[in-house]
PAMIMI-358572 format. One line per 4 residues: number of its first residue (from 1); for each residue x, y, z of N, C-alpha, C, CB. Coordinates in nm, 3 decimals. Glycine has a CB too. Layout:
NUM) X/Y/Z/X/Y/Z/X/Y/Z/X/Y/Z; ...;
END
This chain:
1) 9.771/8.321/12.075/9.678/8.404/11.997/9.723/8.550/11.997/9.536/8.392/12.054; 9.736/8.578/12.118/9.807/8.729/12.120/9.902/8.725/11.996/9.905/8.763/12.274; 10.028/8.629/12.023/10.186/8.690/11.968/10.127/8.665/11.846/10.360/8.608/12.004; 10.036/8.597/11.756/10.014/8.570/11.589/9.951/8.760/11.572/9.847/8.392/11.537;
5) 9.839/8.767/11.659/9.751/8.918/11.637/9.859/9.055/11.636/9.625/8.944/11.791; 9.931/9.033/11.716/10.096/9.128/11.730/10.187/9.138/11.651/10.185/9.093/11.820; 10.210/8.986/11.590/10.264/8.971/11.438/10.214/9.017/11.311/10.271/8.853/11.409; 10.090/9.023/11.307/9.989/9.051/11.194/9.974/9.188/11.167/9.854/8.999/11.223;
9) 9.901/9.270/11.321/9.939/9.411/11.318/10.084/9.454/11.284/9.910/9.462/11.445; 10.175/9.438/11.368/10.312/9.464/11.294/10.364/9.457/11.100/10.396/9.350/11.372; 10.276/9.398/11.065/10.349/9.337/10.899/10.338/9.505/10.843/10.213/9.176/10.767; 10.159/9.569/10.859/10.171/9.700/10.803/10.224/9.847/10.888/10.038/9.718/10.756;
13) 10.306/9.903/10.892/10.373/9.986/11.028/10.241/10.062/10.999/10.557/10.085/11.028; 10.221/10.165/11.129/10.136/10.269/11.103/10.189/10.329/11.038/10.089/10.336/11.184; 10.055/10.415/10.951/10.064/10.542/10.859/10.135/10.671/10.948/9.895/10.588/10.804; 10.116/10.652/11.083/10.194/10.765/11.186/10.309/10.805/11.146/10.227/10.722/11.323;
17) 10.373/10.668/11.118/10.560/10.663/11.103/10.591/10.741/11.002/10.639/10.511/11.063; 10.499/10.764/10.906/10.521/10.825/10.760/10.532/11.001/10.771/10.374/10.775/10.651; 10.454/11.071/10.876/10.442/11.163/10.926/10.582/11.212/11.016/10.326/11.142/10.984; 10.644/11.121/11.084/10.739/11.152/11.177/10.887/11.112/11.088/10.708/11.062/11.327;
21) 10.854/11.033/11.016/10.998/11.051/10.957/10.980/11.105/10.826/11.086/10.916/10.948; 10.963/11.242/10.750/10.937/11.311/10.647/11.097/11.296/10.528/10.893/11.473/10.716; 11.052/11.270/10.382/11.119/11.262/10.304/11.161/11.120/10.303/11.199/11.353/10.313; 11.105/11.006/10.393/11.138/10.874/10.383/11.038/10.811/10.240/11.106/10.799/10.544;
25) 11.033/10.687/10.190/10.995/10.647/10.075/10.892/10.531/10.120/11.117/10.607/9.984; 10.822/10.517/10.141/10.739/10.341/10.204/10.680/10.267/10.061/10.548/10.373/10.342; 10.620/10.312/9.988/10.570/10.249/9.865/10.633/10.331/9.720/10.395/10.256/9.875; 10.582/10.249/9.649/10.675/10.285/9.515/10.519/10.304/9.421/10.815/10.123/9.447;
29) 10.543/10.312/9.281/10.444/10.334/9.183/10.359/10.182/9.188/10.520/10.378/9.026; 10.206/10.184/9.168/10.125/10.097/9.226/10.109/10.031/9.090/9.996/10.153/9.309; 10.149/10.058/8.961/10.109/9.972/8.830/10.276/10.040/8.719/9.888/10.040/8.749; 10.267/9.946/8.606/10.324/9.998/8.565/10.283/10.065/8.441/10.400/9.941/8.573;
33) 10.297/10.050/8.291/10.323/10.158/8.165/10.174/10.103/8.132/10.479/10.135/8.027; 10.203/9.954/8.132/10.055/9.845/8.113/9.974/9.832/8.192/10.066/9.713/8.101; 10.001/9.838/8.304/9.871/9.885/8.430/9.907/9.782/8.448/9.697/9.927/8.424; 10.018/9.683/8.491/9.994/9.554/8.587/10.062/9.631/8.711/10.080/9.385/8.535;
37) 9.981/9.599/8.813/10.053/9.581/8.952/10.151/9.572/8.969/10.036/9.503/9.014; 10.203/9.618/9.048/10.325/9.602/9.079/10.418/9.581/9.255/10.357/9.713/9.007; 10.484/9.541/9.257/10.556/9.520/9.406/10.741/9.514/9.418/10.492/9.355/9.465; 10.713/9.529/9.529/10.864/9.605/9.459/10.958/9.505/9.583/10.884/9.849/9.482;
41) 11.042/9.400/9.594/11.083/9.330/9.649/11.200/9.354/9.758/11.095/9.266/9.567; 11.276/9.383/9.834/11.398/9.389/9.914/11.408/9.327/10.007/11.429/9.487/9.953; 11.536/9.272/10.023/11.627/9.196/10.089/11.752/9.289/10.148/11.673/9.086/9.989; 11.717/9.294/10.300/11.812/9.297/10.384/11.943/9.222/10.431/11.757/9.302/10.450;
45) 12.089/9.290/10.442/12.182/9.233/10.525/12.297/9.126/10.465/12.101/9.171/10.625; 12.268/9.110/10.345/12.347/9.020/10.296/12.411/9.157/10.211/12.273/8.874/10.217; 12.485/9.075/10.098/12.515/8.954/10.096/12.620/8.864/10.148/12.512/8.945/10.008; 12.535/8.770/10.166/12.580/8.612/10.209/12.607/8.510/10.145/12.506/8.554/10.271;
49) 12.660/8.410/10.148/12.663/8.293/10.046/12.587/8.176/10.056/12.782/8.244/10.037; 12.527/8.117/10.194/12.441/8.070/10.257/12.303/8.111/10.219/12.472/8.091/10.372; 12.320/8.217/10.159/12.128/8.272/10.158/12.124/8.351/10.025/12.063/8.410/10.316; 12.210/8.418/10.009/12.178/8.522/9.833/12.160/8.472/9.733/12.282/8.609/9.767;
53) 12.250/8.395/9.727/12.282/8.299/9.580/12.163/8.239/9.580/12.416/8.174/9.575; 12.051/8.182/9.666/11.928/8.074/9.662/11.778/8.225/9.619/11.908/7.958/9.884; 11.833/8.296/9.675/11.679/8.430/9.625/11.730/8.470/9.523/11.631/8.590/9.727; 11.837/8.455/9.424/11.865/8.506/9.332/11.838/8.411/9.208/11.983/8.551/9.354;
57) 11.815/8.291/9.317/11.767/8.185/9.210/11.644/8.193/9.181/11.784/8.052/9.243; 11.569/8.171/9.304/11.425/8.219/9.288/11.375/8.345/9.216/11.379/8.233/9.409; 11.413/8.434/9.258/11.376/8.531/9.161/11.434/8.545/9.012/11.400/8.644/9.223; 11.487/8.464/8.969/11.526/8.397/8.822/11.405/8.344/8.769/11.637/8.271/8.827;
61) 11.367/8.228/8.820/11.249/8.145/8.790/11.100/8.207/8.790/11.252/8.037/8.888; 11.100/8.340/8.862/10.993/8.414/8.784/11.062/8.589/8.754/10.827/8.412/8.896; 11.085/8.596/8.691/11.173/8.702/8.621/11.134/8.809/8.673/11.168/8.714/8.476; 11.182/8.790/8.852/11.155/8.908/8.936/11.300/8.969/8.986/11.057/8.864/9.066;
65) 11.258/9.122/8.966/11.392/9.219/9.001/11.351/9.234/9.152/11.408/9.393/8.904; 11.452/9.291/9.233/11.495/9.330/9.399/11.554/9.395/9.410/11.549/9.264/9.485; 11.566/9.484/9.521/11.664/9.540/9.556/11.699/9.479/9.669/11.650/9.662/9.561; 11.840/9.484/9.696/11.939/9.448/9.805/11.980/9.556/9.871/12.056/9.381/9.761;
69) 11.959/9.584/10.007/11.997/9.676/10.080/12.119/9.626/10.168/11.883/9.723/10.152; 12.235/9.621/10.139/12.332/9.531/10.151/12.446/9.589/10.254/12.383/9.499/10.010; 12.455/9.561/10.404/12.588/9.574/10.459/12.727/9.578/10.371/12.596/9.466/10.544; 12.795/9.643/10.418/12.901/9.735/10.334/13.013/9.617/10.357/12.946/9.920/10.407;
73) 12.990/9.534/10.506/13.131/9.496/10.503/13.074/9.368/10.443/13.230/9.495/10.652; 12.971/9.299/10.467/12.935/9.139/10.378/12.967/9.190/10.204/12.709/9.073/10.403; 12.937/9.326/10.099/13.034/9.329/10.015/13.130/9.324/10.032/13.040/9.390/9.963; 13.189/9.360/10.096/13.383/9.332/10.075/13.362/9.180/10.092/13.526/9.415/10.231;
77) 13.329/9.154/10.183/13.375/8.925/10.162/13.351/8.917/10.087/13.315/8.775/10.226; 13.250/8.954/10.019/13.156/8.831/9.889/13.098/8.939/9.743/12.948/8.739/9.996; 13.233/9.020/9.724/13.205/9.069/9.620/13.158/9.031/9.474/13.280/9.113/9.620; 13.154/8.871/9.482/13.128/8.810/9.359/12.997/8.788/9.385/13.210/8.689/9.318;
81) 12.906/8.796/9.469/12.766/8.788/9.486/12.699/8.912/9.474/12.734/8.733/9.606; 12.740/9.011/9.509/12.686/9.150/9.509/12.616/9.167/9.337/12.835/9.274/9.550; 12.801/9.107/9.305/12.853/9.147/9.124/12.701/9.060/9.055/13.074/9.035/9.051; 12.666/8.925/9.139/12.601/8.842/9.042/12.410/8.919/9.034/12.621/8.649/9.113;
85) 12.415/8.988/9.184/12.272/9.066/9.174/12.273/9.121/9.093/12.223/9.148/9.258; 12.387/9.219/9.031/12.387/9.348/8.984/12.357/9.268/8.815/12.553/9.456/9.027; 12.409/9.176/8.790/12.436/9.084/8.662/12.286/9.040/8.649/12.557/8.942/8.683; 12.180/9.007/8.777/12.070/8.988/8.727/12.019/9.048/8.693/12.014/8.951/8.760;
89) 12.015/9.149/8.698/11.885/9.317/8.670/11.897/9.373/8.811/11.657/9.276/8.634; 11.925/9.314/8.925/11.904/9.387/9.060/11.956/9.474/9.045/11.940/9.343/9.177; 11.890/9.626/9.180/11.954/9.720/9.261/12.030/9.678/9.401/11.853/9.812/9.289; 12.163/9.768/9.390/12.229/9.757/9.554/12.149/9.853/9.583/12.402/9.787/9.600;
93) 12.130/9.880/9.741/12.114/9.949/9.853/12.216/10.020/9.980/12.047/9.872/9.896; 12.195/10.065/10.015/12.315/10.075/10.090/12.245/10.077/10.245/12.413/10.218/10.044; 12.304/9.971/10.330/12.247/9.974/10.467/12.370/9.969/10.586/12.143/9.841/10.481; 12.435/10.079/10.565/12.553/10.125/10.649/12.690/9.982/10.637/12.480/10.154/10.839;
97) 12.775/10.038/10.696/12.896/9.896/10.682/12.874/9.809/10.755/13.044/9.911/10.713; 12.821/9.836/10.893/12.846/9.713/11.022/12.687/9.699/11.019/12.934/9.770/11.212; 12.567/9.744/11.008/12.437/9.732/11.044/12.437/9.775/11.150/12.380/9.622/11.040; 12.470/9.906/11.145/12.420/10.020/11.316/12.319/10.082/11.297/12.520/10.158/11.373;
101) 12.247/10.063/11.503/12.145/10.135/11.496/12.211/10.245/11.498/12.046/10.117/11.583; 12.073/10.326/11.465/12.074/10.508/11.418/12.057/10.546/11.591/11.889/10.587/11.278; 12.003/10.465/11.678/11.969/10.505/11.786/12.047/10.461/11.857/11.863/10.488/11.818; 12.128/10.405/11.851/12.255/10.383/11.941/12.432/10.443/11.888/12.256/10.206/11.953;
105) 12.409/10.477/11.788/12.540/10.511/11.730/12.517/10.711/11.699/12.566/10.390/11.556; 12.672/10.744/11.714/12.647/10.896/11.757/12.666/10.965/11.636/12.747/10.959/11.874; 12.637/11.071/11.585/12.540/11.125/11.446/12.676/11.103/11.304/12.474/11.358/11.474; 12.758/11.159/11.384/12.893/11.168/11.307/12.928/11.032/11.245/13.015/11.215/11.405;
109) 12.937/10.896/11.366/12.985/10.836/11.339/12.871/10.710/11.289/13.075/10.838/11.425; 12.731/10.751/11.197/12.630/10.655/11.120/12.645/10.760/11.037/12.470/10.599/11.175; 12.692/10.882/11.013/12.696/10.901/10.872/12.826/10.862/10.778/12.670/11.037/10.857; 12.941/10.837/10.871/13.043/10.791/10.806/12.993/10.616/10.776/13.186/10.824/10.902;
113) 12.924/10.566/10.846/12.930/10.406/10.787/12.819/10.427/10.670/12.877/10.261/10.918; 12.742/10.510/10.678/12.676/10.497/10.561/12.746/10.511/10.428/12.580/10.581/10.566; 12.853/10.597/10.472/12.980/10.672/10.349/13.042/10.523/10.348/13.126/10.838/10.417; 13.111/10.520/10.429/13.166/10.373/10.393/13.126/10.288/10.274/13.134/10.289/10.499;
117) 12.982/10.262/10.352/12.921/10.140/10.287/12.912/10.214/10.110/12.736/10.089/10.379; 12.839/10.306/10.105/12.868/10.402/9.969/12.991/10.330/9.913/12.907/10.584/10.004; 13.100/10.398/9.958/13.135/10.392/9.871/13.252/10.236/9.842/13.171/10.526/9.864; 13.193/10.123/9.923/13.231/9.996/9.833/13.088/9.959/9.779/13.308/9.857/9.925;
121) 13.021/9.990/9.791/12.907/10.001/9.643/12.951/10.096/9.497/12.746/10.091/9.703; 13.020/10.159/9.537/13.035/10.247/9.449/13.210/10.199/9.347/13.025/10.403/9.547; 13.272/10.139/9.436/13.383/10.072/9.394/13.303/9.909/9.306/13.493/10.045/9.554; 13.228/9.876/9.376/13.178/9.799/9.275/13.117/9.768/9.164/13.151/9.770/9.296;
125) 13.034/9.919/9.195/12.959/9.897/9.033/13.065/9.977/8.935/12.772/9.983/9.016; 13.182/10.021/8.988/13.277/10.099/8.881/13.306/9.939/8.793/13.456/10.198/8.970; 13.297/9.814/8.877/13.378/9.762/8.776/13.231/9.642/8.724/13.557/9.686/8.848; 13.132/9.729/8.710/13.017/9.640/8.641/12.996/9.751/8.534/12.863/9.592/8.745;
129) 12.996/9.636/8.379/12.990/9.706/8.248/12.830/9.647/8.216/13.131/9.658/8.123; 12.747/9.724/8.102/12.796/9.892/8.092/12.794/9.959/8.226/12.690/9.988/7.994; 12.844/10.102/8.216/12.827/10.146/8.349/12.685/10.235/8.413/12.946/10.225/8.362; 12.683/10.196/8.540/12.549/10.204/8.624/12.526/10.388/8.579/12.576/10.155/8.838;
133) 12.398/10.409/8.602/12.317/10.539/8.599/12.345/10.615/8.729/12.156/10.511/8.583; 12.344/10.758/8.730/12.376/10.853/8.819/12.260/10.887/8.879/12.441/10.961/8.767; 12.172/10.776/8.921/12.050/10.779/9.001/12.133/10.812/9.124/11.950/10.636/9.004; 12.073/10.873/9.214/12.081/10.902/9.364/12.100/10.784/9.410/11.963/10.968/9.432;
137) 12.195/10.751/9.528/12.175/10.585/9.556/12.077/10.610/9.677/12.338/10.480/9.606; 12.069/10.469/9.670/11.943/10.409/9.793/11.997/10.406/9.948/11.896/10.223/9.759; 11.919/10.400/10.023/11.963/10.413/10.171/11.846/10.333/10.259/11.975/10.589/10.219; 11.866/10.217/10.361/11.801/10.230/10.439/11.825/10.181/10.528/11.723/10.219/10.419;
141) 11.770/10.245/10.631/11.825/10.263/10.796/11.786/10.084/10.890/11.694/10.436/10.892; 11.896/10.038/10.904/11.885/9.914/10.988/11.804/9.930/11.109/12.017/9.866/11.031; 11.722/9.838/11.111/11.589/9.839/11.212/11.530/9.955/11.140/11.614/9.866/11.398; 11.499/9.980/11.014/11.459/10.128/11.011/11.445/10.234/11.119/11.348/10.130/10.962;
145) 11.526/10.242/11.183/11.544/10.355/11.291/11.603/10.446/11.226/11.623/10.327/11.418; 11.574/10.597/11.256/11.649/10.677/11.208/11.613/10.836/11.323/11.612/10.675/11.033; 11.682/10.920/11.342/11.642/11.041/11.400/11.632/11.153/11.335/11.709/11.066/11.487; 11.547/11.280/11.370/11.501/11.368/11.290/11.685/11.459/11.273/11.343/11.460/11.374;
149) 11.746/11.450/11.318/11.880/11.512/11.310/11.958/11.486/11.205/11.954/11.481/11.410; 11.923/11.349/11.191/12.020/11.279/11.063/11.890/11.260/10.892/12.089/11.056/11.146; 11.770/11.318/10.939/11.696/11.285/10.829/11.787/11.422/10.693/11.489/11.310/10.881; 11.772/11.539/10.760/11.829/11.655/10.681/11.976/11.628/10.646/11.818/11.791/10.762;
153) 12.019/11.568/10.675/12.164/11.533/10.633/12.189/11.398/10.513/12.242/11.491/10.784; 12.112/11.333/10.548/12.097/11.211/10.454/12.024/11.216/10.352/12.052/11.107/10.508; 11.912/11.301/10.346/11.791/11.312/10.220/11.869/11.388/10.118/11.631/11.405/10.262; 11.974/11.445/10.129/12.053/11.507/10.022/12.141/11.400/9.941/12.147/11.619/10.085;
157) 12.184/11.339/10.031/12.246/11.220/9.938/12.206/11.125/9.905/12.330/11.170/9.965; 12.080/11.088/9.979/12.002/10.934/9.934/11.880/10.952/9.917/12.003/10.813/10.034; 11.841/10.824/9.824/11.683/10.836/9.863/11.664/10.707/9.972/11.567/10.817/9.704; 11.593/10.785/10.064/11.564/10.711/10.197/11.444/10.604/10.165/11.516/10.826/10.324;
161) 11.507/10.484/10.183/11.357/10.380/10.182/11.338/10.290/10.243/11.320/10.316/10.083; 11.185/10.345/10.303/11.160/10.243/10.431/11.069/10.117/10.375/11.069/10.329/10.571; 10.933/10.061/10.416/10.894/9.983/10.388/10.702/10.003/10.359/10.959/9.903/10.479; 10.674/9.902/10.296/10.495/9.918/10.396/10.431/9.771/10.406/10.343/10.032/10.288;
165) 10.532/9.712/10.373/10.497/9.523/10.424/10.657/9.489/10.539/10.506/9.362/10.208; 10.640/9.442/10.598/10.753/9.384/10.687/10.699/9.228/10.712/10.776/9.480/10.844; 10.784/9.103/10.672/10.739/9.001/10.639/10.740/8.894/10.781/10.819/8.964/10.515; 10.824/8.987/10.838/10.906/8.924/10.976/10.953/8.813/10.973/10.836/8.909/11.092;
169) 11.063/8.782/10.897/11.089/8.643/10.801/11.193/8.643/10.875/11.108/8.633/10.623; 11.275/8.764/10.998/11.355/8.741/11.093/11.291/8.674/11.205/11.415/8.851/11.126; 11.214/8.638/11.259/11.112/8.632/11.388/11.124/8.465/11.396/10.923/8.707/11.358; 11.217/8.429/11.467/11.179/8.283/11.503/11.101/8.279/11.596/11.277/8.197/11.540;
173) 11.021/8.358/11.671/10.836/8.293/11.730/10.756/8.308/11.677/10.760/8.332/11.839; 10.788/8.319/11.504/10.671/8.301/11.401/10.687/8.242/11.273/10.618/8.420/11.370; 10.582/8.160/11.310/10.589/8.000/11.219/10.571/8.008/11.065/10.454/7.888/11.267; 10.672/7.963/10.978/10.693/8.008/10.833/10.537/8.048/10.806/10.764/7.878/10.720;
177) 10.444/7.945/10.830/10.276/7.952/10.742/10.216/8.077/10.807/10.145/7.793/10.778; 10.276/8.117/10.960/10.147/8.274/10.962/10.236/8.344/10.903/10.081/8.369/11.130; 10.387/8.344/10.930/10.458/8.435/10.815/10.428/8.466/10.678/10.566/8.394/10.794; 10.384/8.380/10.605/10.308/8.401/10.480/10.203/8.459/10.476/10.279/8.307/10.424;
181) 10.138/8.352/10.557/9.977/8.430/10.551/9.969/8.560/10.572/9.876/8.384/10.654; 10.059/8.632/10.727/10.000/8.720/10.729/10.077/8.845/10.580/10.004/8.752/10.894; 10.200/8.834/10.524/10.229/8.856/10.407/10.111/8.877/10.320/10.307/8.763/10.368; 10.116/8.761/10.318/9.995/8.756/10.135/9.812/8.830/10.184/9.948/8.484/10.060;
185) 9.797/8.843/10.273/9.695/8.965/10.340/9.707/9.077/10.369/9.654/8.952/10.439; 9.828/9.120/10.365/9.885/9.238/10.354/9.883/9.381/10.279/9.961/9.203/10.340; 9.931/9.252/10.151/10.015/9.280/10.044/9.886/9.368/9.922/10.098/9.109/9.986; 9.966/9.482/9.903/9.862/9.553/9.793/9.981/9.576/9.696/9.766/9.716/9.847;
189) 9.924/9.682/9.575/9.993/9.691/9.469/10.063/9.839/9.490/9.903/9.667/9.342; 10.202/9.842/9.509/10.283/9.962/9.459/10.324/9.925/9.685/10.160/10.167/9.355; 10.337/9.764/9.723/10.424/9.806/9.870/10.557/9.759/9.798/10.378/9.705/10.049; 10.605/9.794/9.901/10.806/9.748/9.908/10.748/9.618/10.072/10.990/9.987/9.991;
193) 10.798/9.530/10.015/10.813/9.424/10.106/10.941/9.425/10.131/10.769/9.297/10.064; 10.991/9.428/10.264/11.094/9.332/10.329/11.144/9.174/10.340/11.072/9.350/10.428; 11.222/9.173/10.335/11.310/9.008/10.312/11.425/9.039/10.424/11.403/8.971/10.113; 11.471/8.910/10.437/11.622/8.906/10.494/11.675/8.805/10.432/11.644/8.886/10.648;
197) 11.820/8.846/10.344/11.912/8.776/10.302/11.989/8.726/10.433/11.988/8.852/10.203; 11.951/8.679/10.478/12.046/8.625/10.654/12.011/8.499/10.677/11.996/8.711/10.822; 12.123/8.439/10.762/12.076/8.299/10.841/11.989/8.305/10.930/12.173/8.231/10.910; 11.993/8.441/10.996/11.884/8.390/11.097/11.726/8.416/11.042/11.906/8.475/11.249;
201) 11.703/8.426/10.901/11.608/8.461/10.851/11.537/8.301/10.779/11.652/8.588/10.758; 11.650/8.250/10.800/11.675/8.127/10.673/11.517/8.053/10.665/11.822/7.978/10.728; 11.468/8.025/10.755/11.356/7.920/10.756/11.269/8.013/10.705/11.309/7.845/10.898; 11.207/8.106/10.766/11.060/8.175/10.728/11.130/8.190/10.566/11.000/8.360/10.836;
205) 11.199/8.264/10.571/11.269/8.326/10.431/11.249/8.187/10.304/11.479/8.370/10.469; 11.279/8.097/10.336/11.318/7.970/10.193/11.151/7.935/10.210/11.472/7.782/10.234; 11.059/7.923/10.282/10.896/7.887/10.281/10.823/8.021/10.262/10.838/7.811/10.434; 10.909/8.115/10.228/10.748/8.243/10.219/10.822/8.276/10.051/10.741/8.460/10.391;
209) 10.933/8.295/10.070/10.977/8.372/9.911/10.890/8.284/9.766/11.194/8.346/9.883; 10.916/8.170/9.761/10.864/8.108/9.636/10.748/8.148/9.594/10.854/7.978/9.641; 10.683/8.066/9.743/10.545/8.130/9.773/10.465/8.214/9.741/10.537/8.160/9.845; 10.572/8.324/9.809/10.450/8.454/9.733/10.503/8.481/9.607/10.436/8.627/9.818;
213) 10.612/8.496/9.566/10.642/8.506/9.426/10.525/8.392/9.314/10.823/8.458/9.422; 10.539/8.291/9.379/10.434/8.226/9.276/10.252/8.307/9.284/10.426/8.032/9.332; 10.203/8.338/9.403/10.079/8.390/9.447/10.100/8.478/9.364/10.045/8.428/9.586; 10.158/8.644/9.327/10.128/8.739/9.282/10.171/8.698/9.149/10.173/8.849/9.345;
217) 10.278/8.608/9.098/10.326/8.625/8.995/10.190/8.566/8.905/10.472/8.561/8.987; 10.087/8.453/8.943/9.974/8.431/8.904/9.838/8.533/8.922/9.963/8.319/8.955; 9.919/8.632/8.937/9.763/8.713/8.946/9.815/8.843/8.903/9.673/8.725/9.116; 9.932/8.814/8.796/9.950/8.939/8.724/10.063/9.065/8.783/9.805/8.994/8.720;
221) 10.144/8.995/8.865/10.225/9.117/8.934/10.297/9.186/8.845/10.323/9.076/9.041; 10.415/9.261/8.859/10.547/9.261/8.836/10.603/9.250/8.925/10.593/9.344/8.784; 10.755/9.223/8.973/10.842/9.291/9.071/10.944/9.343/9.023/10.885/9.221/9.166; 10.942/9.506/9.032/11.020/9.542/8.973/11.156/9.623/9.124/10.931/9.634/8.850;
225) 11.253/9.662/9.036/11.355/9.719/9.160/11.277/9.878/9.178/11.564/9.733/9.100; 11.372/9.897/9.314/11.349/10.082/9.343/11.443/10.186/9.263/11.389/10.125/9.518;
END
């Protein structure tokens, strides 16, 4: 009973976090031009071939956009998956090359993997036609950890985006159905939900995605990218 009540609290972070890490992003616009709702989808850590290619399916079948916040070096393996998000309507992300914490790695050397990761995102969409928009790219911090040292250094080049649903679809001591549930109780109009494109995400991840995509997509959502 505890670890489900611990799981549940956890899905929405406190409003605190929003205060201590300033210039970060947690929700996006709550409707769109038509006033439908809206939610804004991302997937961590891939891409993978085991796991991307299957949410890219799903989000086909209800004509939902994502963003991918995507390790720098899983693009280099599997540049033909990145290519096929970008081919659906998706956004890349950029979530450093190796997936380092901000709190264990020393200031110099998480702003170069973020550069890294940049710029084979940036080698990639050179060769996706037509060519991509000079939007600011996306950034977000693995484990969303980040320190006030590196916030002023990074908000110039990215837009920083954290979350305001976390699905915990990584958490194998939580069982795909409270994973949903506590999701779809969560969930309001204008959050950024978390995903994991990963194996170790695989189970909660293939029983909550359809799922809620079918729940909101029947009650009028959009999902659009960041």
């Amino acid at each position: 009973m505890r670890a489900r009540f611990e799981a549940a609290a956890l899905t929405r972070p406190p409003r605190l976090l929003h205060a201590l890490l300033p210039g970060c992003e947690w929700t996006g616009p709550h409707h769109t031009a038509a006033s439908a709702p809206v939610l804004y989808l991302t997937f961590d850590d891939g891409p993978i071939p085991e796991e991307t290619p299957w949410v890219l399916e799903q989000l086909t079948l209800f004509n939902a956009k994502a963003t991918f916040f995507c390790v720098g070096q899983n693009v280099e393996r599997y540049p033909e998956i990145a290519l096929a998000a970008l081919a659906g309507g998706h956004r890349l992300g950029n979530h450093t090359h190796h997936h380092r914490s901000a709190w264990a790695t020393a200031r110099a050397e998480y702003r170069q993997e973020a550069a890294d990761c940049q710029a084979v995102l940036d080698g990639l969409l050179l060769r996706k036609e037509p060519p991509t928009s000079l939007e600011k790219p996306l950034f977000r911090p693995p484990y969303g950890r980040l320190t006030w040292p590196l916030l002023p250094l990074l908000r110039p080049e990215f837009r920083l985006i954290m979350w305001s649903v976390l699905t915990r679809d990584y958490d194998p001591g939580l069982r795909p159905e409270d994973c949903l549930r506590f999701a779809l109780a969560a969930v309001r109009p204008g959050d950024i939900l978390v995903f994991h494109d990963s194996r170790k995400a695989s189970v909660r991840l293939r029983y909550v995605l359809p799922r809620l995509l079918a729940h909101f997509a029947e009650r009028g959502f959009a999902f659009l990218t960041l």
